[in-house]
C-alpha positions as CSV (number, residue, x, y, z in Angstrom):
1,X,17.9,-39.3,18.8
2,X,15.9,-38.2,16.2
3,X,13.9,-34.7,16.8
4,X,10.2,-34.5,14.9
5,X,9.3,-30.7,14.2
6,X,5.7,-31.0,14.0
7,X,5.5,-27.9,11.4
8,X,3.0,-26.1,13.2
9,X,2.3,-23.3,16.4
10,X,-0.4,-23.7,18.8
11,X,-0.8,-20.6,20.4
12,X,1.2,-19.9,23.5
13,X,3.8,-22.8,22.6
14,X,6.9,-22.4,21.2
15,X,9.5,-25.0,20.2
16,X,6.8,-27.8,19.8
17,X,8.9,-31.3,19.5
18,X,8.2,-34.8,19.7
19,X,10.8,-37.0,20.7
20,X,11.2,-40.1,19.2
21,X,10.2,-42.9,21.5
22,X,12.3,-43.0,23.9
23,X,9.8,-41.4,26.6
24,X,10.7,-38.0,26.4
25,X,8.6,-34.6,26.3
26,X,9.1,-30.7,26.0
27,X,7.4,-28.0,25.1
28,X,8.3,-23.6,25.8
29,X,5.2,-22.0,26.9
30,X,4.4,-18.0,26.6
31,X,3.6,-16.8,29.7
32,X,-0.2,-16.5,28.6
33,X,-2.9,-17.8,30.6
34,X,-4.3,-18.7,26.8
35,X,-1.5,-21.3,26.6
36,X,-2.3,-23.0,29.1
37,X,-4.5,-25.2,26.6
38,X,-2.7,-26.1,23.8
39,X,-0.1,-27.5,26.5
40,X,-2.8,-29.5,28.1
41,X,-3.9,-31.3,24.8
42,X,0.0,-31.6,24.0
43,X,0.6,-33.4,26.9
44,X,-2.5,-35.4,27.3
45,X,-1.7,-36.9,24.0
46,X,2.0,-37.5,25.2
47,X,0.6,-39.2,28.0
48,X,-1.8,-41.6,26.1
49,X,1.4,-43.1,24.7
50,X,2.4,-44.1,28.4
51,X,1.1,-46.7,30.5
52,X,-0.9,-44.7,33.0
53,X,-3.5,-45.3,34.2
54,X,-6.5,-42.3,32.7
55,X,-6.6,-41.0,36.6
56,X,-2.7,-40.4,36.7
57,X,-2.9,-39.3,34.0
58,X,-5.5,-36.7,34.4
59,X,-3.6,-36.2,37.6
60,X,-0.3,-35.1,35.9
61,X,-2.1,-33.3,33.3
62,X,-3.9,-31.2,36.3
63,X,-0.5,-30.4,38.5
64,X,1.3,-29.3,35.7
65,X,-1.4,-27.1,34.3
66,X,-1.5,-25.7,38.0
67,X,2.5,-25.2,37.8
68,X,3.0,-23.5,35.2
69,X,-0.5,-21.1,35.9
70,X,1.6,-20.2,39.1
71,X,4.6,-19.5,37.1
72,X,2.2,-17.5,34.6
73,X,0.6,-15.4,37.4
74,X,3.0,-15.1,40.1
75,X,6.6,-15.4,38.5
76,X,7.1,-12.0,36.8
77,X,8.6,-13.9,34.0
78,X,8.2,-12.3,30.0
79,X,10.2,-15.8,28.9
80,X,9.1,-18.6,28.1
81,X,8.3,-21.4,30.8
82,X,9.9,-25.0,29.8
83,X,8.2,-27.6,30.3
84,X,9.7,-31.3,30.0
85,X,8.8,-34.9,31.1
86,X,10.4,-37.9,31.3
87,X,8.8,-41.6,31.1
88,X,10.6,-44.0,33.1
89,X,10.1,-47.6,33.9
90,X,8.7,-46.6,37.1
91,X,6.9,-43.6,36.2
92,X,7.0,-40.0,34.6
93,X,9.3,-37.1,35.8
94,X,7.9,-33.4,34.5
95,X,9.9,-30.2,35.3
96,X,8.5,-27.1,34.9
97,X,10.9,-24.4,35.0
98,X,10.9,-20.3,34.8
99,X,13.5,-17.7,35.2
100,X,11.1,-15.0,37.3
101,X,11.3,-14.4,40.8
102,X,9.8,-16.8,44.0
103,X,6.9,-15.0,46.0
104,X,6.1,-16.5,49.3
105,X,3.1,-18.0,49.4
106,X,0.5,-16.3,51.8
107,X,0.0,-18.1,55.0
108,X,-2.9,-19.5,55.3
109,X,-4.0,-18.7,51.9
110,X,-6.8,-16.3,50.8
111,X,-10.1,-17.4,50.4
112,X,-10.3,-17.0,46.6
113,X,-6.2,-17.7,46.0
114,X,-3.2,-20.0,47.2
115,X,-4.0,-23.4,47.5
116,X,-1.8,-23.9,43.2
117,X,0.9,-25.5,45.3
118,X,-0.8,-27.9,48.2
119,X,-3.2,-28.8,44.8
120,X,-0.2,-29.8,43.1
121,X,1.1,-31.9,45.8
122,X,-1.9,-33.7,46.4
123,X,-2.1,-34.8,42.9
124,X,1.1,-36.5,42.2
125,X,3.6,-39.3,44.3
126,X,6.0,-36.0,44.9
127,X,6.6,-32.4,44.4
128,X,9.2,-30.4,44.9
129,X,9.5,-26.5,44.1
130,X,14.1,-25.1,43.7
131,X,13.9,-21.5,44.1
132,X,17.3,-19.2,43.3
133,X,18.2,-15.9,41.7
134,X,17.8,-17.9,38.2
135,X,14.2,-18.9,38.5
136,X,12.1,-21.4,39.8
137,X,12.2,-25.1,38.8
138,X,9.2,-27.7,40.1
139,X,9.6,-31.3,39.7
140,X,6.6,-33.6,39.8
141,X,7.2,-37.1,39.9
142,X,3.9,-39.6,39.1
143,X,4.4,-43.2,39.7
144,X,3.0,-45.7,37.1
């Protein structure tokens, strides 16, 4: 597999590469609400490349914006939050993963906060949030 350095930094991401095309995608985020840009352009231009349709699409881009926020505000993480996807046959796989610490949601939600995660599930085919001592790791699964 052939790795592409694209040469250049957005700010907030780190370790910008383009996979050749075999479907896959990663990028390392600061933990910086002001990254949350670049990675949304970075990965709506990924996803142009897929066969999606534009409101998957802007459904993916949306849930993983919302993961990593979450990670950003609520992890305690100073590292860098990884990002990857996968394009399948049958649709995209994106993990988003940090190494801070899991916070129990509120129950029921504030009025102005918590309602990142039932967002995220209403946007894609399936969600799923791991939680241990290493981090948090949420897998969103879109079907084509």
């Amino acid at each position: 597999m052939q790795v592409q350095d694209t040469g250049t930094r957005r700010f907030g991401i780190q370790n910008e590469r383009e996979f050749d095309a075999t479907g896959h995608f990663e990028r390392d985020v600061d933990p910086a609400v002001a990254a949350l840009a670049p990675l949304r352009h970075a990965l709506r231009a990924w996803l142009e490349s897929r066969d999606l349709s534009a409101r998957s699409r802007d459904a993916v881009i949306l849930a993983t914006h919302e993961a990593v926020a979450n990670a950003i505000q609520h992890s305690g993480t100073v590292s860098r939050i990884r990002v990857r996807a996968n394009a399948e046959a049958d649709g995209l796989t994106i993990e988003i993963s940090d190494n801070g610490e899991w916070r129990t949601p509120d129950d029921p939600p504030s009025q102005e906060r918590g309602r990142g995660i039932a967002l995220i599930r209403s946007l894609v085919s399936n969600a799923t949030i791991n939680t241990d001592a290493g981090g948090t790791t949420v897998l969103l699964y879109q079907l084509a």
